[in-house]
mmCIF file of the N, C-alpha and C atoms, coordinates in Angstrom:
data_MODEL
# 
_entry.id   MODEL 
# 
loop_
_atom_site.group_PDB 
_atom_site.id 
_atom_site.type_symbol 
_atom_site.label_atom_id 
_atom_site.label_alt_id 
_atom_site.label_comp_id 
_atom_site.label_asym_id 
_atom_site.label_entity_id 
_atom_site.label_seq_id 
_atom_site.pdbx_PDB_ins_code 
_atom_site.Cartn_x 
_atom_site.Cartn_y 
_atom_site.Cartn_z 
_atom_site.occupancy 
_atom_site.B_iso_or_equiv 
_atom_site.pdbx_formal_charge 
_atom_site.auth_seq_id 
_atom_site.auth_comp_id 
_atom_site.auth_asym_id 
_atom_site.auth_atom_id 
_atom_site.pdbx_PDB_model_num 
ATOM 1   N N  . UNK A 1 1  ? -19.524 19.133  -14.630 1.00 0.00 ? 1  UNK A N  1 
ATOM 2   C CA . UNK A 1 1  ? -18.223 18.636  -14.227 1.00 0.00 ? 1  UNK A CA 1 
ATOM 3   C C  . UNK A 1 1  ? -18.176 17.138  -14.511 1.00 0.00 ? 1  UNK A C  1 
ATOM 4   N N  . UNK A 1 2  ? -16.724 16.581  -15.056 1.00 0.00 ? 2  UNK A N  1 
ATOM 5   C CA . UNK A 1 2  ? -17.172 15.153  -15.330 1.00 0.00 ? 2  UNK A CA 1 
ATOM 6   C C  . UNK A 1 2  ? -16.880 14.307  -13.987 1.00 0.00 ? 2  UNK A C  1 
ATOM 7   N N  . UNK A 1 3  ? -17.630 12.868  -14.191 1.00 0.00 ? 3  UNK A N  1 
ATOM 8   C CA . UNK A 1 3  ? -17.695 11.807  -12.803 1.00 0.00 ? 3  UNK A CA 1 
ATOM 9   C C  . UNK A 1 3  ? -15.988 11.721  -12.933 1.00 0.00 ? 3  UNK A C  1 
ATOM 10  N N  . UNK A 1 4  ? -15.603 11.888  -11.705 1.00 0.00 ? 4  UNK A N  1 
ATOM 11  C CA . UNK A 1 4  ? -14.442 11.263  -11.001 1.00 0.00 ? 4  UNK A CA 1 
ATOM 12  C C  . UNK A 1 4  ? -13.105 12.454  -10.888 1.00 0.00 ? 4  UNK A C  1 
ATOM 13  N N  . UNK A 1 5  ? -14.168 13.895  -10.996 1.00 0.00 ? 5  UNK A N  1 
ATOM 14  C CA . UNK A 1 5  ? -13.275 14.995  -11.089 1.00 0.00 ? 5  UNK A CA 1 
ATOM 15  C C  . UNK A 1 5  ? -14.062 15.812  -10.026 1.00 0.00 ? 5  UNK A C  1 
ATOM 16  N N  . UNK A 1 6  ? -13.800 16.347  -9.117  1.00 0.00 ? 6  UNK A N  1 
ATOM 17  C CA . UNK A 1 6  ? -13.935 17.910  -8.254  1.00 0.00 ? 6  UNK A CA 1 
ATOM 18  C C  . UNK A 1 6  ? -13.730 19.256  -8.561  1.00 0.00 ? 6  UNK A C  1 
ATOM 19  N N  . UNK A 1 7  ? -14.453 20.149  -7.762  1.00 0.00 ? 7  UNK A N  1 
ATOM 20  C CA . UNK A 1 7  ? -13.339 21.300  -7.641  1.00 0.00 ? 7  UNK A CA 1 
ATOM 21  C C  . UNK A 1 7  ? -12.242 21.630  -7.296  1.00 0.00 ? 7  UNK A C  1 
ATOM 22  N N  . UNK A 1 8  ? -11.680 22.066  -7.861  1.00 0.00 ? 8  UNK A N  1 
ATOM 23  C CA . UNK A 1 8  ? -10.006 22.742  -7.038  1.00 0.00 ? 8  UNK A CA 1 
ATOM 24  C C  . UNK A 1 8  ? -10.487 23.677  -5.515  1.00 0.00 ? 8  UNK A C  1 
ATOM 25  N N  . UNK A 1 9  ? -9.664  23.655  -4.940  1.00 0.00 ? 9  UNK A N  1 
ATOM 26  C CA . UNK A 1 9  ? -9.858  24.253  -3.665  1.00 0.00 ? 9  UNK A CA 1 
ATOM 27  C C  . UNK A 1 9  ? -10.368 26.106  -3.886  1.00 0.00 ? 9  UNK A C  1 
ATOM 28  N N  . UNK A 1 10 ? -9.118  26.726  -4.593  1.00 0.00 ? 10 UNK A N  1 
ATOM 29  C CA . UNK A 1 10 ? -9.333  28.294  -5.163  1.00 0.00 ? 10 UNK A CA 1 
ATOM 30  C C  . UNK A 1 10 ? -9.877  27.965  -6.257  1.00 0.00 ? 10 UNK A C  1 
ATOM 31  N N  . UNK A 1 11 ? -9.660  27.524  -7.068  1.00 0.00 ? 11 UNK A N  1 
ATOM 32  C CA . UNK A 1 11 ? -10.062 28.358  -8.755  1.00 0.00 ? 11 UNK A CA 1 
ATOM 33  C C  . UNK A 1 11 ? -11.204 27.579  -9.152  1.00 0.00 ? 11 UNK A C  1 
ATOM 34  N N  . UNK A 1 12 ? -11.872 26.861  -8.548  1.00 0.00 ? 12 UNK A N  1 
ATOM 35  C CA . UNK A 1 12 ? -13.151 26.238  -8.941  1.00 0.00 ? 12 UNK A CA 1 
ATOM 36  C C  . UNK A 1 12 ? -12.896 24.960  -10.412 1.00 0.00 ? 12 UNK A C  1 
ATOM 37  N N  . UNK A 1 13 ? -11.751 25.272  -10.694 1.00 0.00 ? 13 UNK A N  1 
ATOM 38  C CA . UNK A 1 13 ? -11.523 24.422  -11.713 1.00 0.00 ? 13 UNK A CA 1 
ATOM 39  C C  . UNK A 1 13 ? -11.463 22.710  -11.621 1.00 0.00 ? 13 UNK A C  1 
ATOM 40  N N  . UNK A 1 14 ? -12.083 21.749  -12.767 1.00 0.00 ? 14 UNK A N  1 
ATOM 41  C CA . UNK A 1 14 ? -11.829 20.640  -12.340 1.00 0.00 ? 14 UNK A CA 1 
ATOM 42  C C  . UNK A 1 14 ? -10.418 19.567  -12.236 1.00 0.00 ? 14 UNK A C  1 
ATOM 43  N N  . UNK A 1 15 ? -10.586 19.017  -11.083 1.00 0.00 ? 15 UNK A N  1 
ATOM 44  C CA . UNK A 1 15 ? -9.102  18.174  -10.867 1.00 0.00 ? 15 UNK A CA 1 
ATOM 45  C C  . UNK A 1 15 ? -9.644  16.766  -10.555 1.00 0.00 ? 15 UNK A C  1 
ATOM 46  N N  . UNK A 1 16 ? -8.529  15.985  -10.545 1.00 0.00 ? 16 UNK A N  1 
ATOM 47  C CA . UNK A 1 16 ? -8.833  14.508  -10.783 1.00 0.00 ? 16 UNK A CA 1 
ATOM 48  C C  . UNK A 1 16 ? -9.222  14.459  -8.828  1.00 0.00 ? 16 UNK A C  1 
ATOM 49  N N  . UNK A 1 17 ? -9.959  13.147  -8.326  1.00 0.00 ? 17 UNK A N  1 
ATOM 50  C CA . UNK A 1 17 ? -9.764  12.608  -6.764  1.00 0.00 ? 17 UNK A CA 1 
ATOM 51  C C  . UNK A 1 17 ? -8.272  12.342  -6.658  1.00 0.00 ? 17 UNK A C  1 
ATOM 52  N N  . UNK A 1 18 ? -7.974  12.782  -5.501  1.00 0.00 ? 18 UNK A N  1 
ATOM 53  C CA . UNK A 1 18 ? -7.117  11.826  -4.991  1.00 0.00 ? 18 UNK A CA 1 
ATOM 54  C C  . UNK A 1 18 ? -6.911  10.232  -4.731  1.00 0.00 ? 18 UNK A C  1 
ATOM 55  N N  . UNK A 1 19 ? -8.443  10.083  -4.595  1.00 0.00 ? 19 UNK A N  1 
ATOM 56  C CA . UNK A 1 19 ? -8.153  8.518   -4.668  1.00 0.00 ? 19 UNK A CA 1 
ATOM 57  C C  . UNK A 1 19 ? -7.070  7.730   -5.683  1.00 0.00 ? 19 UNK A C  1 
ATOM 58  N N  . UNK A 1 20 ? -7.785  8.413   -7.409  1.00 0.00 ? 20 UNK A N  1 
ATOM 59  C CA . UNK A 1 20 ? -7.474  8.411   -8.372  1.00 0.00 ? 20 UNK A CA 1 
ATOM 60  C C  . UNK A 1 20 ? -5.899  7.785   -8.484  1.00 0.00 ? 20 UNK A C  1 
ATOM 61  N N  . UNK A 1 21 ? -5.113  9.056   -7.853  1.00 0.00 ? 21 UNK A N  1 
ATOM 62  C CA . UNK A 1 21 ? -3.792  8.988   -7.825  1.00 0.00 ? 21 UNK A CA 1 
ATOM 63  C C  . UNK A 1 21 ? -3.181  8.294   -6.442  1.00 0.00 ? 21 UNK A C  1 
ATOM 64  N N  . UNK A 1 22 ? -3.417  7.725   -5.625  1.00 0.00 ? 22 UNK A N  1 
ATOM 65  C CA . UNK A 1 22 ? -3.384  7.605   -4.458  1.00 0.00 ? 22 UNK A CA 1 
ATOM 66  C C  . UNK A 1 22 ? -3.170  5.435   -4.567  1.00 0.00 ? 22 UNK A C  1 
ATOM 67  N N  . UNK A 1 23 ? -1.470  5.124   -4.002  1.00 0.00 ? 23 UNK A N  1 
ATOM 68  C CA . UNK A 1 23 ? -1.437  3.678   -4.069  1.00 0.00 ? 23 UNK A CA 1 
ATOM 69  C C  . UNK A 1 23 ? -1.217  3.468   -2.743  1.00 0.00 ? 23 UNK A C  1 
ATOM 70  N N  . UNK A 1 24 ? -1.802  2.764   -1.914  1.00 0.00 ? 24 UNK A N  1 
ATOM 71  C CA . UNK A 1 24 ? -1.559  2.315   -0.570  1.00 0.00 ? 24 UNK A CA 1 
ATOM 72  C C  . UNK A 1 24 ? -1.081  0.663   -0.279  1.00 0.00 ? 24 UNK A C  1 
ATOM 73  N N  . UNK A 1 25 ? 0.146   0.777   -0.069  1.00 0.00 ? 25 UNK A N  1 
ATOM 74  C CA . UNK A 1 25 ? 0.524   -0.844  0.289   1.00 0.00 ? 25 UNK A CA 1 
ATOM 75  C C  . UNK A 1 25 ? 1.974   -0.965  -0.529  1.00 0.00 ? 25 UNK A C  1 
ATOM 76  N N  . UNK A 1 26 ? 2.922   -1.520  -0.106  1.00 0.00 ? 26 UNK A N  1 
ATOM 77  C CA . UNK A 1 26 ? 3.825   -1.818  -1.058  1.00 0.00 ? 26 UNK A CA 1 
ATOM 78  C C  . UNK A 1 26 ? 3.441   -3.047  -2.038  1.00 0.00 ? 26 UNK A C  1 
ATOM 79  N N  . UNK A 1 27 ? 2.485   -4.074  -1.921  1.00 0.00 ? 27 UNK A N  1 
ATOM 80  C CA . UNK A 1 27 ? 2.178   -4.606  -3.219  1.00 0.00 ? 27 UNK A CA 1 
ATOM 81  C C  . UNK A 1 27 ? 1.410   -3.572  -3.897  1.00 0.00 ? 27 UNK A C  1 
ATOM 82  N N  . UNK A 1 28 ? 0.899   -2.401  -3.872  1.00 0.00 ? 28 UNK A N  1 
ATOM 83  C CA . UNK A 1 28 ? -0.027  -1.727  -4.791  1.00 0.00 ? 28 UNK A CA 1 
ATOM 84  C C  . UNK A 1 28 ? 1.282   -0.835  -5.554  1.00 0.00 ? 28 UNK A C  1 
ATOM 85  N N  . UNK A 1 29 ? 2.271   -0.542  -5.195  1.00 0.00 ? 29 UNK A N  1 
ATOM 86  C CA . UNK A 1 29 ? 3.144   0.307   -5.502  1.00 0.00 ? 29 UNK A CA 1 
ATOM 87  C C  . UNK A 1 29 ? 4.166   -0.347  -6.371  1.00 0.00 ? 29 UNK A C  1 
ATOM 88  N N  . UNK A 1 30 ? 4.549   -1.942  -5.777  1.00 0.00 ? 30 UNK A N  1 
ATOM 89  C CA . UNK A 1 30 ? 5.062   -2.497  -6.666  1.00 0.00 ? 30 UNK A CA 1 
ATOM 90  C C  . UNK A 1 30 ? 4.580   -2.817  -8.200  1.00 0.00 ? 30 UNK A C  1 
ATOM 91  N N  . UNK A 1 31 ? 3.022   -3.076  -7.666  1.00 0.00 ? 31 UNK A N  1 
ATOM 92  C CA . UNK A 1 31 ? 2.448   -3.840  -9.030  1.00 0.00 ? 31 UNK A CA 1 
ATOM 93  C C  . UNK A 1 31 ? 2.581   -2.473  -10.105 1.00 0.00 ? 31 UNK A C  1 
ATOM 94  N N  . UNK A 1 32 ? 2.371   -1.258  -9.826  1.00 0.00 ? 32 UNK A N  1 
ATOM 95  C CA . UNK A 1 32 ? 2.669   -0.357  -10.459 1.00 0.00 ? 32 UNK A CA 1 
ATOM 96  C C  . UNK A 1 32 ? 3.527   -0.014  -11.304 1.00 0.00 ? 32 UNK A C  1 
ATOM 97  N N  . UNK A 1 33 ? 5.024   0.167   -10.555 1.00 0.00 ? 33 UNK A N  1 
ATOM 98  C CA . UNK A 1 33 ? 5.758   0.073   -10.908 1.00 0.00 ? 33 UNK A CA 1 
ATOM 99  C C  . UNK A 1 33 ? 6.867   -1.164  -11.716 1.00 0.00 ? 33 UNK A C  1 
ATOM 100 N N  . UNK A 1 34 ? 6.557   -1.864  -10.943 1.00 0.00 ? 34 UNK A N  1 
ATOM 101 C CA . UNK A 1 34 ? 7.553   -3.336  -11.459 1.00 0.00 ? 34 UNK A CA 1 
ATOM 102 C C  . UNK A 1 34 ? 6.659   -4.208  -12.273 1.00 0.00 ? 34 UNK A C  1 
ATOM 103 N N  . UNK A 1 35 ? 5.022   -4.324  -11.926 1.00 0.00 ? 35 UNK A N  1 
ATOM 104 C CA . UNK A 1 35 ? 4.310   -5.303  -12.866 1.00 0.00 ? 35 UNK A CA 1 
ATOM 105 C C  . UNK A 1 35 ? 3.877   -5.843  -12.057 1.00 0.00 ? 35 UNK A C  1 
ATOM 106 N N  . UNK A 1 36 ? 4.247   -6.316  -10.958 1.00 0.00 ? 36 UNK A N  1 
ATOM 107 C CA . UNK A 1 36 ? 4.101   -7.366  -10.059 1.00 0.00 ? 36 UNK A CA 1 
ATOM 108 C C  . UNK A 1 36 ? 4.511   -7.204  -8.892  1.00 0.00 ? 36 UNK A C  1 
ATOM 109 N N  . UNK A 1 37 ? 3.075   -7.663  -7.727  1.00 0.00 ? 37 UNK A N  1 
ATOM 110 C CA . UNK A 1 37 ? 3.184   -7.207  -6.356  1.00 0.00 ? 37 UNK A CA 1 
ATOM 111 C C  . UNK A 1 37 ? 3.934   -8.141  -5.757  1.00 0.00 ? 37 UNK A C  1 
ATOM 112 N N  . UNK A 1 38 ? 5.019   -9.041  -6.337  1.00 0.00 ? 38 UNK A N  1 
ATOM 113 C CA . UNK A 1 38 ? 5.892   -10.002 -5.832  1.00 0.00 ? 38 UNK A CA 1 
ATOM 114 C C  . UNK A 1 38 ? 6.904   -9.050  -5.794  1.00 0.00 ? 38 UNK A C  1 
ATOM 115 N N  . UNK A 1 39 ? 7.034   -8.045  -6.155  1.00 0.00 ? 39 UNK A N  1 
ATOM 116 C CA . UNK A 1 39 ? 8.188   -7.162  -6.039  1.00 0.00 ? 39 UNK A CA 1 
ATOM 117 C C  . UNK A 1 39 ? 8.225   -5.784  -4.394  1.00 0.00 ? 39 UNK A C  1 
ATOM 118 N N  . UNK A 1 40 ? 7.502   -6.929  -3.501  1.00 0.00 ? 40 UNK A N  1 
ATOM 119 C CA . UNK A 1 40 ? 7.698   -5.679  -2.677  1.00 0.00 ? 40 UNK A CA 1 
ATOM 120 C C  . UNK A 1 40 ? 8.714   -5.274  -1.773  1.00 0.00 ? 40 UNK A C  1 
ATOM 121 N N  . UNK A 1 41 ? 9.873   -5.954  -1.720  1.00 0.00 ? 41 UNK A N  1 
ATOM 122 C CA . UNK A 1 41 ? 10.385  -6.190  -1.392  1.00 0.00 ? 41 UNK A CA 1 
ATOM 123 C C  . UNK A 1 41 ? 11.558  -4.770  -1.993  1.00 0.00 ? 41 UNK A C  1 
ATOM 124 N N  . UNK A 1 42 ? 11.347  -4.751  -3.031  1.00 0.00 ? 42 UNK A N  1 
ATOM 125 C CA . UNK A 1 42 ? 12.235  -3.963  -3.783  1.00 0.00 ? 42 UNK A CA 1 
ATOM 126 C C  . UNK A 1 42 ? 11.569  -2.317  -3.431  1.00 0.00 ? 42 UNK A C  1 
ATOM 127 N N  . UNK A 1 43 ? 10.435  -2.146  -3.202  1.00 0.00 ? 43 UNK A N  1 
ATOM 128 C CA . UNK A 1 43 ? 9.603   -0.943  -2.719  1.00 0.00 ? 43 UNK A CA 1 
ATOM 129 C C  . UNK A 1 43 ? 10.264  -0.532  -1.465  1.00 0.00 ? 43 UNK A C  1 
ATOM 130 N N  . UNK A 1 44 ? 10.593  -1.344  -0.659  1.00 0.00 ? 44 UNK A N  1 
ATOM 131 C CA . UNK A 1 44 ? 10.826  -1.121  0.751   1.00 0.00 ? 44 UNK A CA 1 
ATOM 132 C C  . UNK A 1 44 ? 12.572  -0.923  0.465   1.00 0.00 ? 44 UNK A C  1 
ATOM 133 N N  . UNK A 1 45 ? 13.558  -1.488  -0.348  1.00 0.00 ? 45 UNK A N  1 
ATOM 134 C CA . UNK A 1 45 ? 14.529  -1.016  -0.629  1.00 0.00 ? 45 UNK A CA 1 
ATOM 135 C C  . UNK A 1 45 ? 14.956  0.282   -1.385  1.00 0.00 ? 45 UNK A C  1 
ATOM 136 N N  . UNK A 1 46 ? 14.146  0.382   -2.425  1.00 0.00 ? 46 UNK A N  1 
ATOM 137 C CA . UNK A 1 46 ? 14.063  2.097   -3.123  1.00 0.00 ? 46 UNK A CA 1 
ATOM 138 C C  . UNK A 1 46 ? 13.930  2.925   -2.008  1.00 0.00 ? 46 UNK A C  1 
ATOM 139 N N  . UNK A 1 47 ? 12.863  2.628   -1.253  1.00 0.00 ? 47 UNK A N  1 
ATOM 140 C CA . UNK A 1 47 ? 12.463  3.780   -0.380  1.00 0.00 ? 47 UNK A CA 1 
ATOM 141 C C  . UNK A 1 47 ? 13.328  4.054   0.939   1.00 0.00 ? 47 UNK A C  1 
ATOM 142 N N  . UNK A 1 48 ? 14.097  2.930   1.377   1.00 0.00 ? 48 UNK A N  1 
ATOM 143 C CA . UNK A 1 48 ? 14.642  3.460   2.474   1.00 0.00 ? 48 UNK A CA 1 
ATOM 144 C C  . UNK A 1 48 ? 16.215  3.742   2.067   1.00 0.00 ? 48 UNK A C  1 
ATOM 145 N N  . UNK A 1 49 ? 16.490  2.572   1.511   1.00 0.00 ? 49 UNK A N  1 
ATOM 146 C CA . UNK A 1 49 ? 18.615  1.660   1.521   1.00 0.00 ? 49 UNK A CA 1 
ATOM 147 C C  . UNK A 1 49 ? 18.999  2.437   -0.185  1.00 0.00 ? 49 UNK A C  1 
ATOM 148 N N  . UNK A 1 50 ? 18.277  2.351   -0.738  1.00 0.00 ? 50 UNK A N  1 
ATOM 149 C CA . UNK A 1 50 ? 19.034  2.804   -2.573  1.00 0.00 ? 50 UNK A CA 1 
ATOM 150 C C  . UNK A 1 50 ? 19.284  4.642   -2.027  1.00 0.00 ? 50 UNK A C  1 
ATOM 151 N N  . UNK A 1 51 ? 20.497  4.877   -3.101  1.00 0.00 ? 51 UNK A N  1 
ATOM 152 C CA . UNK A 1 51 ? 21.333  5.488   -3.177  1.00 0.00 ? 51 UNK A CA 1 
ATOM 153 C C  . UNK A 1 51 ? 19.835  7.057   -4.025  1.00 0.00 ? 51 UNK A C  1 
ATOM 154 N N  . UNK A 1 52 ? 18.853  6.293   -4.941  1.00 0.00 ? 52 UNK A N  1 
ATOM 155 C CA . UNK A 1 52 ? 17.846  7.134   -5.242  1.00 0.00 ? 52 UNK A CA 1 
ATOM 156 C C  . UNK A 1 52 ? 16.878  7.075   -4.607  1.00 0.00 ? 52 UNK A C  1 
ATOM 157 N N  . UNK A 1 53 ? 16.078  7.305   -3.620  1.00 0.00 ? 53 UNK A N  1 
ATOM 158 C CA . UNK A 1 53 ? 14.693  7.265   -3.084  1.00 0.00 ? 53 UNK A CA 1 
ATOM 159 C C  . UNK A 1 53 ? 13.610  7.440   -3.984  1.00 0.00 ? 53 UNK A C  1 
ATOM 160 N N  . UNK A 1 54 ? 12.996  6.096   -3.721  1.00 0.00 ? 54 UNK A N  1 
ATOM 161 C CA . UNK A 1 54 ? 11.451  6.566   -4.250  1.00 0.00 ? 54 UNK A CA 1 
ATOM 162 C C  . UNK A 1 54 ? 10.588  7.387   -3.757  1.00 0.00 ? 54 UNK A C  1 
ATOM 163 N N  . UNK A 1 55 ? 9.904   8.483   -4.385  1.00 0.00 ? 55 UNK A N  1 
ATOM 164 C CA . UNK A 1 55 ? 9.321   9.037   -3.572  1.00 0.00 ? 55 UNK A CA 1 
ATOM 165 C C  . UNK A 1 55 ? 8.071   8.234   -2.911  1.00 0.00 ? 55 UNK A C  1 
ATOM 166 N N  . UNK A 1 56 ? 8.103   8.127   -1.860  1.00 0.00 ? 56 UNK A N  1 
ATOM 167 C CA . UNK A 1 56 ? 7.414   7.493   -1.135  1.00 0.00 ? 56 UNK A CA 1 
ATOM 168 C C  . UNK A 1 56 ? 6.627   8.393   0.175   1.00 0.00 ? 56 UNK A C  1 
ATOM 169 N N  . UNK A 1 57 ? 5.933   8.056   1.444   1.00 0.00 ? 57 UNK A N  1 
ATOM 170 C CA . UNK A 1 57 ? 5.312   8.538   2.485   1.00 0.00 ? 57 UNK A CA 1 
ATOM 171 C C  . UNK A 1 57 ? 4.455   7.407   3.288   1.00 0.00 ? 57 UNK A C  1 
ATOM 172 N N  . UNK A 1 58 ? 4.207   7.761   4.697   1.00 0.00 ? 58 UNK A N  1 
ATOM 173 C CA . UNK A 1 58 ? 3.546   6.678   4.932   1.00 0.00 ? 58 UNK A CA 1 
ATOM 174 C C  . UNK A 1 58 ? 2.258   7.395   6.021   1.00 0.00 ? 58 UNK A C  1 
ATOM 175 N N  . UNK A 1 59 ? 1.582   6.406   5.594   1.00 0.00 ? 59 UNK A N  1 
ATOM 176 C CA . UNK A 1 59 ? -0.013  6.721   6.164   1.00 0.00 ? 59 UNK A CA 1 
ATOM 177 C C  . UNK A 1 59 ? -0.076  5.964   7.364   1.00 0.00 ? 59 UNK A C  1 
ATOM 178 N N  . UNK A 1 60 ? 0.447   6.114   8.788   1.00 0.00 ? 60 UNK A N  1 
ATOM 179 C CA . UNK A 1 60 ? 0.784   5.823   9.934   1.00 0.00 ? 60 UNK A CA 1 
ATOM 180 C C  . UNK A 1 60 ? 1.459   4.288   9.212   1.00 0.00 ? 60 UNK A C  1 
ATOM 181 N N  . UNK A 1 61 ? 1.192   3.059   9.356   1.00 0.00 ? 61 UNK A N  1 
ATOM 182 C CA . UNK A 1 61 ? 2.039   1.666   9.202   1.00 0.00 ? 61 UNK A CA 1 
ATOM 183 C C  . UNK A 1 61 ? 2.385   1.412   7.899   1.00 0.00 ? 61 UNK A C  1 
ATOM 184 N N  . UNK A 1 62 ? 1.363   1.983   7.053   1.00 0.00 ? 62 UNK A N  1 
ATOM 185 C CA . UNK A 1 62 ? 0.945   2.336   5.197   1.00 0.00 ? 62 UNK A CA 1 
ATOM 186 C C  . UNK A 1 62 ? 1.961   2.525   4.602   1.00 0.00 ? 62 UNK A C  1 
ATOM 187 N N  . UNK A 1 63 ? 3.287   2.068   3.904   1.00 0.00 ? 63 UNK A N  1 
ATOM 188 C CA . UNK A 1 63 ? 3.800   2.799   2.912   1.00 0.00 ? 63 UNK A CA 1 
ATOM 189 C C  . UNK A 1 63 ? 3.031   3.285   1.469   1.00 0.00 ? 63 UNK A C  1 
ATOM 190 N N  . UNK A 1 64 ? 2.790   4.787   0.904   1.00 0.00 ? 64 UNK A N  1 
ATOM 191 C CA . UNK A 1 64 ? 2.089   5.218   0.155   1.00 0.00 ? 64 UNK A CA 1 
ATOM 192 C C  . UNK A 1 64 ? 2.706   5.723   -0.854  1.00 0.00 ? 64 UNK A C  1 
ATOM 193 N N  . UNK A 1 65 ? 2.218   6.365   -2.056  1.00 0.00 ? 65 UNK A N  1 
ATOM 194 C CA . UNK A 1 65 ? 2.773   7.112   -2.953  1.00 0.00 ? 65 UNK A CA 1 
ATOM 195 C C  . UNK A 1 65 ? 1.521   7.148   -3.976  1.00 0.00 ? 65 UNK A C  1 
ATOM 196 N N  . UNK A 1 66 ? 2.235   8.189   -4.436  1.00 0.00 ? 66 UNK A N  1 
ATOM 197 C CA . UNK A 1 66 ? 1.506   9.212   -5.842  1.00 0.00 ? 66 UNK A CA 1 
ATOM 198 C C  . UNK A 1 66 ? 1.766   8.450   -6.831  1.00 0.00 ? 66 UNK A C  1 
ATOM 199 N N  . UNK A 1 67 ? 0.367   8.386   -7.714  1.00 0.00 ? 67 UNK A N  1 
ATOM 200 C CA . UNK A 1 67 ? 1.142   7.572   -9.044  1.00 0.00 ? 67 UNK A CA 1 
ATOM 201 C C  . UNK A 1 67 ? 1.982   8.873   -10.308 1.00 0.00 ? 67 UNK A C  1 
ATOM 202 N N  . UNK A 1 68 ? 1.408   10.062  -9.416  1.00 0.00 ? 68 UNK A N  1 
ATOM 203 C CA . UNK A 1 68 ? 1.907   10.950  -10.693 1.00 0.00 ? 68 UNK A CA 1 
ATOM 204 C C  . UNK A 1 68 ? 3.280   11.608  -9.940  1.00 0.00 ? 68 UNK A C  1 
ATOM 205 N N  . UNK A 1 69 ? 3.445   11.101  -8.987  1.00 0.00 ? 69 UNK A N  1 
ATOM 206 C CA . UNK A 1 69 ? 5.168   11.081  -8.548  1.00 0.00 ? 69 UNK A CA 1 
ATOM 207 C C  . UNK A 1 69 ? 6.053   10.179  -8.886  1.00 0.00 ? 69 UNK A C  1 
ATOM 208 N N  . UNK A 1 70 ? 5.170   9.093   -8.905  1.00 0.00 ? 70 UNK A N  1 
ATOM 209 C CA . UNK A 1 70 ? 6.464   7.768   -9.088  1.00 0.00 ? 70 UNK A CA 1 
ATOM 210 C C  . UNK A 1 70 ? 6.731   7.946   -10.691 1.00 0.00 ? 70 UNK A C  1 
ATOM 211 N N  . UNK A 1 71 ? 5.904   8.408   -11.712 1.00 0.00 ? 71 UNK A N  1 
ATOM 212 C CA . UNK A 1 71 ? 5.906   8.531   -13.170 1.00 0.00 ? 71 UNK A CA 1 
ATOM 213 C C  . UNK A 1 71 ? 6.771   9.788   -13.309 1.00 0.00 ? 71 UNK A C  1 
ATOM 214 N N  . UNK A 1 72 ? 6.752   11.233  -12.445 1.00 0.00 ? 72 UNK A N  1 
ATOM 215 C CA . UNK A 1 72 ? 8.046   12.399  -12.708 1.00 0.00 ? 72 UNK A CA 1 
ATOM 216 C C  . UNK A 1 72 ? 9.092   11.499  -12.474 1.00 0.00 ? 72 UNK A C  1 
ATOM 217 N N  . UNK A 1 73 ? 9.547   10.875  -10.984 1.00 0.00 ? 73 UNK A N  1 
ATOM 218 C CA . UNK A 1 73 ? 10.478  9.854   -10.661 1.00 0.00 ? 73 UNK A CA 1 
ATOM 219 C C  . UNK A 1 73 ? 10.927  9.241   -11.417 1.00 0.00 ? 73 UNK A C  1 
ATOM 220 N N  . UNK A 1 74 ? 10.492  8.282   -12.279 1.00 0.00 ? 74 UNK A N  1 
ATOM 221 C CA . UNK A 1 74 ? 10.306  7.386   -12.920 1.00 0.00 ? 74 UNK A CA 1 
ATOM 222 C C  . UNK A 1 74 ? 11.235  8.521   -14.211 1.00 0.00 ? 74 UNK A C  1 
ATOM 223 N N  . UNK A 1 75 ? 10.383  9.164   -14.894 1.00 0.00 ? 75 UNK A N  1 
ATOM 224 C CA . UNK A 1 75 ? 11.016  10.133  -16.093 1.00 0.00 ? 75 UNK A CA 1 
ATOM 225 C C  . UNK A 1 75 ? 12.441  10.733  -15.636 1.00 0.00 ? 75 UNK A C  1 
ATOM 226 N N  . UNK A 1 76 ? 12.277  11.418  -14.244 1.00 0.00 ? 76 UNK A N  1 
ATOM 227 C CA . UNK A 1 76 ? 13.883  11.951  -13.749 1.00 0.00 ? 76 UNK A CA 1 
ATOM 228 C C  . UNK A 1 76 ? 14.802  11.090  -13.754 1.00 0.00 ? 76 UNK A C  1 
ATOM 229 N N  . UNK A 1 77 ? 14.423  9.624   -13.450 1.00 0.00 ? 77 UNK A N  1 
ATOM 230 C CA . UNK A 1 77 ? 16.034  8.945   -13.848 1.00 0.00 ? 77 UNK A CA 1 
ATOM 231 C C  . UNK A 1 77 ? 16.000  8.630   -15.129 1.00 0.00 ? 77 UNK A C  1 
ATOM 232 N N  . UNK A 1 78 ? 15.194  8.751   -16.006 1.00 0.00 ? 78 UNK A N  1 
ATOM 233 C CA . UNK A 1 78 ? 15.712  8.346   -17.854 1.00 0.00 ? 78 UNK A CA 1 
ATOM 234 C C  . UNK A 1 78 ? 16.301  9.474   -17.788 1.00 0.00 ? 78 UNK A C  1 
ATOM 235 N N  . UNK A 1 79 ? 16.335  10.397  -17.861 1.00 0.00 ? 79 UNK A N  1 
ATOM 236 C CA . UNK A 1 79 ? 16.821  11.880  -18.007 1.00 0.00 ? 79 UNK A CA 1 
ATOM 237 C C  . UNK A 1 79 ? 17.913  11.989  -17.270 1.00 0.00 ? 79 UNK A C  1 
ATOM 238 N N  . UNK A 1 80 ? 18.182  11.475  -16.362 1.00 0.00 ? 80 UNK A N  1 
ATOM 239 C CA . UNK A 1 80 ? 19.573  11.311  -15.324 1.00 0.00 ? 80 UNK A CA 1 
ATOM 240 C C  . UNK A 1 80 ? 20.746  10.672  -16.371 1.00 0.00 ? 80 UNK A C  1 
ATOM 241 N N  . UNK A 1 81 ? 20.786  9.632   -17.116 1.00 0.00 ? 81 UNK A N  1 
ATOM 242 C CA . UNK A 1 81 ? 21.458  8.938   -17.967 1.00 0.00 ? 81 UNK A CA 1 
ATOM 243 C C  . UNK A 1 81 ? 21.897  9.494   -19.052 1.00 0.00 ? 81 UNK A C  1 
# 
């Protein structure tokens, strides 16, 4: 199995960590997305006040997210246009 992959729960097959995919903090989410963790401000507006929600979640005080959600996200609004 290669380093930084597991088993799947049923099928024994390999899948990436969660860590992997896993951004904790709105500067980690911004820098992601926008480039720059000066943008967190705009994280905390997607996610609660915009008309589209980021997909977002929070880890008790944590705002969190998937990097392979914010990238479907991310693709669903080019495709929205």
């Amino acid at each position: 199995m290669q380093e930084g992959m597991r088993a799947g729960p049923a099928t024994g097959e390999a899948c990436p960590a969660l860590a992997d995919d896993l951004l904790r903090g709105a500067d980690a989410i911004a820098q992601f997305v926008f480039g720059d963790a000066g943008q967190r401000r705009k994280v905390y507006y997607y996610a609660s006040e915009a008309k589209v929600k980021l997909p977002v979640f929070r880890m008790g005080n944590v705002i969190c997210a998937r990097k392979s959600r914010l990238i479907g996200w991310i693709e669903m609004q080019e495709g929205a246009q």
